[in-house]
TIZA-486397 format. One record per residue: x, y, z of N, C-alpha, C, O, CB in turn; residue in three letters. Coordinates in steps of 0.001 Angstrom, whole numbers, plus 500000, padded with zeros to 6 digits. Glycine has a CB too. Example, Ala and Ser with C-alpha at 12.3 -4.5 7.8 and 13.67 -1.06 7.14 Angstrom:
BEGIN
n.x n.y n.z ca.x ca.y ca.z c.x c.y c.z o.x o.y o.z cb.x cb.y cb.z rest
513190 494310 507800 512300 495500 507800 513200 496700 507800 514236 496681 508465 511308 495527 509046 ALA
512850 497750 507080 513670 498940 507140 512900 500030 507870 513409 501138 508039 514084 499402 505725 SER
REM end
This chain:
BEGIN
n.x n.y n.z ca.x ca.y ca.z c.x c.y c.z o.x o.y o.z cb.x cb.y cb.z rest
508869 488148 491578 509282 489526 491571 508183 490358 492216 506990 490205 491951 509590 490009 490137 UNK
508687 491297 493126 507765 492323 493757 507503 494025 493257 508258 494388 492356 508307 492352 495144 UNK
507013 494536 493509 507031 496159 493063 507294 496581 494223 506710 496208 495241 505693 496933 492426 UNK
508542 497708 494151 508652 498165 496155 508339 499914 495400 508993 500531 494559 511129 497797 497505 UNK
506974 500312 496200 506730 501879 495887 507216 502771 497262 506654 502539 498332 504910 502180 495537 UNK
508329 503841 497170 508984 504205 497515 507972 505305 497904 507432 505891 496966 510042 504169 496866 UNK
507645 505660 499158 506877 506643 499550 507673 507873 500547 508772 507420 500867 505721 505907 500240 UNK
507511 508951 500997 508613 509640 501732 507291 509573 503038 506224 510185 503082 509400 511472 500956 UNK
507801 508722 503865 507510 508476 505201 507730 509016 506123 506966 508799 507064 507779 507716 505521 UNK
508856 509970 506327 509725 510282 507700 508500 510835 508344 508026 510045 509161 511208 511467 507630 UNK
508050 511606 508260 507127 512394 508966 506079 510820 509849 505890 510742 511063 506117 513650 507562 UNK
505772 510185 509206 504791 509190 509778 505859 508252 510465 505546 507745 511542 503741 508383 508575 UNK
507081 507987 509927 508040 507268 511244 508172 508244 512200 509058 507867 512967 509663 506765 510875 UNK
507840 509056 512460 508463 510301 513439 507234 510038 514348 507351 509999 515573 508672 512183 512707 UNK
506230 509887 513807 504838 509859 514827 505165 508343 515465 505257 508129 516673 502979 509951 513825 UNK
505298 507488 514576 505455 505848 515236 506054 506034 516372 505696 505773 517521 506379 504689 514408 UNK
507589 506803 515694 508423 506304 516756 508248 507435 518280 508591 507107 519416 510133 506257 516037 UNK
507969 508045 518101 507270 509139 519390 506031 508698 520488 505793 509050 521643 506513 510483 518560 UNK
505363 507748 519538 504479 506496 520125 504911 505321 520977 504204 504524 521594 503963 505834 519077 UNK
506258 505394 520872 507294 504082 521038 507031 502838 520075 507824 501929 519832 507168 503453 522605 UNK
505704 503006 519569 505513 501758 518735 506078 501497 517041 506255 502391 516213 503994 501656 518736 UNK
506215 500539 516906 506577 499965 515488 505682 499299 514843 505562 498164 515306 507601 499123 515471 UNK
504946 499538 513898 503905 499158 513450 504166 499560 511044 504424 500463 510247 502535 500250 514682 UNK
503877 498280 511103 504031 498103 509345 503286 497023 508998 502894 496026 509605 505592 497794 508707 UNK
503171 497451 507851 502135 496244 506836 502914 496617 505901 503544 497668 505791 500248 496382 506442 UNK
502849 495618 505146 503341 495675 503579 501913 494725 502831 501288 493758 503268 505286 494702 503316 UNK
501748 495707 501234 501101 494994 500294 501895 495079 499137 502596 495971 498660 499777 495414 500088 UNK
501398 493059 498552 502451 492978 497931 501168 492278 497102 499958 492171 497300 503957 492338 498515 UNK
502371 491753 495783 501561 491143 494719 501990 489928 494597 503158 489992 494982 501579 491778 493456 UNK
501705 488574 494217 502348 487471 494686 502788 486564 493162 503184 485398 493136 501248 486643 495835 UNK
502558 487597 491799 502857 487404 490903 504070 487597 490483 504766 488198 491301 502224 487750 490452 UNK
504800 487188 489099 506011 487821 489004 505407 489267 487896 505927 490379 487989 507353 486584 488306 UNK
504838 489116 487406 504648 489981 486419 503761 491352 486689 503431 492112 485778 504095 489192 485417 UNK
503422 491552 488105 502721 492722 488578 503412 493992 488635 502786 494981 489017 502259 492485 489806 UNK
504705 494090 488280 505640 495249 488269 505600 495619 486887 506240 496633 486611 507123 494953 488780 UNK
505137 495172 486165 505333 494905 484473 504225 495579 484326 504192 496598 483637 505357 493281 483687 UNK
502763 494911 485199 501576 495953 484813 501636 497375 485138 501213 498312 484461 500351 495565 485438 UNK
502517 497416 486836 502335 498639 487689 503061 500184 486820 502719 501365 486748 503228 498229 489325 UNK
504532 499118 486117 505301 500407 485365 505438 500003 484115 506560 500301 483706 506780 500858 485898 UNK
504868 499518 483414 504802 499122 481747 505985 498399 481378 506878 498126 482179 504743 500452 480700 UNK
505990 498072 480095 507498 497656 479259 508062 498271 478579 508158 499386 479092 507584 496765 478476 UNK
508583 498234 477577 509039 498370 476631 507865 498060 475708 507649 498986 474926 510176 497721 476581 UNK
507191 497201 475604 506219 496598 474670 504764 496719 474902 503783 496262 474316 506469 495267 474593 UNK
504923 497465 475926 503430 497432 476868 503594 498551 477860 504486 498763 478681 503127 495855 477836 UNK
502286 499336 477509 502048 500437 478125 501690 500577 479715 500462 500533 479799 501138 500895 477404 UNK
502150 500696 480722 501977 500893 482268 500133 501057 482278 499431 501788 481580 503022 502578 482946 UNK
499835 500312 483089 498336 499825 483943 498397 500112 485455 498049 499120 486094 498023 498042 483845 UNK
498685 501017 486113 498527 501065 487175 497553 500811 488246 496403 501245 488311 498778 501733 487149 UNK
498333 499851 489297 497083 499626 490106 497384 499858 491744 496471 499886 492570 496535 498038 489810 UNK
498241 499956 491951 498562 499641 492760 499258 501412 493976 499117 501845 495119 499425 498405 492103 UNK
500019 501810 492598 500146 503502 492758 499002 504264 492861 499079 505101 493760 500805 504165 491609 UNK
497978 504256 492251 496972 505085 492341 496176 504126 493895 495423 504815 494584 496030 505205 490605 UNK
496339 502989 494229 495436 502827 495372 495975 503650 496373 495230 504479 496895 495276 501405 495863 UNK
497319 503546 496778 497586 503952 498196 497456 505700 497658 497337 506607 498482 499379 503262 498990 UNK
497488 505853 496703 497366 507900 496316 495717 508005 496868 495335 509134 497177 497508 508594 493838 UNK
495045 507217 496956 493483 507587 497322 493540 507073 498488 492458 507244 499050 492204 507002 496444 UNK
494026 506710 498912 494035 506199 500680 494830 507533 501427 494453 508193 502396 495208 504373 501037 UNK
495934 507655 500693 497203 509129 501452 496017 510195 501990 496008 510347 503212 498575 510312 499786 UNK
495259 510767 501411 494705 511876 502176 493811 511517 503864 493630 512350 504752 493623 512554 501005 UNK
493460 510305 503884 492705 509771 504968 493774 509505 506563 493637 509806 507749 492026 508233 504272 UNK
494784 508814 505773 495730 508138 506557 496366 509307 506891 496678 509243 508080 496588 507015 505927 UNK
496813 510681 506233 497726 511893 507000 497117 512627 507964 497664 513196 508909 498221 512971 506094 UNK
495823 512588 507658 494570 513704 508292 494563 512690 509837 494334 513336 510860 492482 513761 507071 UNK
494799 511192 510000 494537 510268 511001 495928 510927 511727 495814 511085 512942 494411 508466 510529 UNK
497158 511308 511157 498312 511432 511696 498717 513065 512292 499840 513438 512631 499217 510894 510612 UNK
497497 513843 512296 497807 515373 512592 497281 515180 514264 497806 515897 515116 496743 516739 511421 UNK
496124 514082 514694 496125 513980 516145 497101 513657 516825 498144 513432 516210 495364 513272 516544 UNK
497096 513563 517886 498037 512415 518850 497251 510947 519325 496138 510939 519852 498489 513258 520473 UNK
497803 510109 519122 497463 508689 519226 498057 508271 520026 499229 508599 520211 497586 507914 518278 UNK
497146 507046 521057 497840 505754 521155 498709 505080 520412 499101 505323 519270 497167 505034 521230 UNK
498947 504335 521038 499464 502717 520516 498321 502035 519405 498357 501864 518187 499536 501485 522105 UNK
497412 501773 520343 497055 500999 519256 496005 501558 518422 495153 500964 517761 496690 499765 519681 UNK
496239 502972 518584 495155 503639 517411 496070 504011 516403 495637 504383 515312 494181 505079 517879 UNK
497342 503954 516643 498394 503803 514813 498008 502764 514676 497295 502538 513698 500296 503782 514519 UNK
498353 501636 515678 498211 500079 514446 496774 500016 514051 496587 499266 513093 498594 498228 515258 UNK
495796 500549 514487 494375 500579 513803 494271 501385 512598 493819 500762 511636 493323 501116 514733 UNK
494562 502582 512394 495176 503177 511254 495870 502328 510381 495243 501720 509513 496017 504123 511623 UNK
496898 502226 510481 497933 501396 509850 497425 500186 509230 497349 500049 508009 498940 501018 510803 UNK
497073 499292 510094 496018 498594 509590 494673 498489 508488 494470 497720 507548 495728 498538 510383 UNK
493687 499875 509181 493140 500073 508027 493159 500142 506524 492498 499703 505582 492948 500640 508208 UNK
494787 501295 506840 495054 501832 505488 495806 500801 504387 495901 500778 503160 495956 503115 505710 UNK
496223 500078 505344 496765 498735 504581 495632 497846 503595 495550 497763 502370 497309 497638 505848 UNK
494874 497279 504608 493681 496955 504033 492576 498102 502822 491775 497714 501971 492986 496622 505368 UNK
492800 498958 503042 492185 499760 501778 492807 499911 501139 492207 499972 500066 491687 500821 501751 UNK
494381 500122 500928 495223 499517 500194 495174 498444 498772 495224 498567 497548 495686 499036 501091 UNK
495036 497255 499865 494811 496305 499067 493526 495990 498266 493418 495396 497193 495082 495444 499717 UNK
492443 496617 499176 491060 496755 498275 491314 497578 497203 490991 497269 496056 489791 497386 499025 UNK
492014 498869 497569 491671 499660 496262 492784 498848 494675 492485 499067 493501 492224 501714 496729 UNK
493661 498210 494991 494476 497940 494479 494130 496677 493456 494745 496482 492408 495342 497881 495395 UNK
493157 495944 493890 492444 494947 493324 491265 495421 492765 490835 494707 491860 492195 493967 494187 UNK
490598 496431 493035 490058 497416 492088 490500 497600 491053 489885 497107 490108 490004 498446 492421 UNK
491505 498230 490827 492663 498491 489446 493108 497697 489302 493886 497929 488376 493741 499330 489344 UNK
493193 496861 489558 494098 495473 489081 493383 495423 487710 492164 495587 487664 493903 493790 490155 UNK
494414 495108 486126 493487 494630 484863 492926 493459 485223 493197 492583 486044 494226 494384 483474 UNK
491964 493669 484312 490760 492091 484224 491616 490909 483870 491641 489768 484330 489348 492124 482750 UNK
492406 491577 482797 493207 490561 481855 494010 489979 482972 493979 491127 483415 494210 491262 480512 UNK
494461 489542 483552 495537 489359 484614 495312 488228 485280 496148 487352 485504 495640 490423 485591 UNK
494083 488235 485629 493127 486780 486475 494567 486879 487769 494646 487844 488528 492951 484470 485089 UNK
495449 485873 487796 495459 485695 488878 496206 487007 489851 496657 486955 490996 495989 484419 488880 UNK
496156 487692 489275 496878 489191 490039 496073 489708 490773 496653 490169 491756 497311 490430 489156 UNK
495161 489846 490792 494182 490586 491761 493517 489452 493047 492889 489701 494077 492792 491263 490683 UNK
493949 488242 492484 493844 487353 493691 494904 487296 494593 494811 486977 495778 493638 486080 493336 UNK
495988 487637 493952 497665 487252 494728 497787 489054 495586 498673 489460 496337 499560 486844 492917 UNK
497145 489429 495331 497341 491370 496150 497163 490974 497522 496054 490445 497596 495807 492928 495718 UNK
497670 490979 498521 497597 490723 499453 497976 491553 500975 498598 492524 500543 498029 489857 499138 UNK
497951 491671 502147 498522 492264 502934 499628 491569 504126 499151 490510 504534 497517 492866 503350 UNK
500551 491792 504574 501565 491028 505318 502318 491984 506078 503057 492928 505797 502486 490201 504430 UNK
501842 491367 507273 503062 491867 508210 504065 491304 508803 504007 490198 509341 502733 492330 509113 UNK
504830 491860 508760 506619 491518 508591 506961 491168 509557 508143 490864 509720 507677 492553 508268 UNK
REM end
């Protein structure tokens, strides 16, 4: 099972696609039970790790998107922010968890 965090993008597809380029990363968790930490249970209180990474990455990555870019200075962006992403995300990852913060990963599609 995955966590899919629903972000409102249009504005940053609008720059891609004005670039002509298509450029995505996805970070994912390779556990089943990382959606369980990200939004709690019923029995267990929400640990977020994964929401608060890309919320501390958002101010870097919009401020990158008010220039005009290349090609491959989105996918360098994009890239980056992916990868800090996943750093910050394994940051917050609980201790308790062990193999969750190993399985955080980045992938492009």
């Amino acid at each position: 099972m995955s966590v899919t965090i629903v972000v409102d993008d249009r504005a940053l597809k609008a720059l891609i696609a004005n670039t002509g380029g298509k450029v995505e990363r996805i970070i994912a968790d390779g556990v089943e039970y990382g959606v369980h930490q990200e939004w709690g249970t019923s029995k267990m209180s929400a640990q977020p790790f994964m929401s608060p990474a890309v919320e501390a990455v958002r101010p870097g990555f919009q401020s990158a998107f008010q220039n005009q870019l290349t090609d491959a200075q989105v996918e360098a962006v994009v890239v980056k922010g992916a990868f800090d992403i996943e750093r910050g995300a394994k940051e917050r990852a609980p201790v308790d968890t062990g193999a969750l913060k190993s399985s955080i990963h980045v992938v492009e599609p």
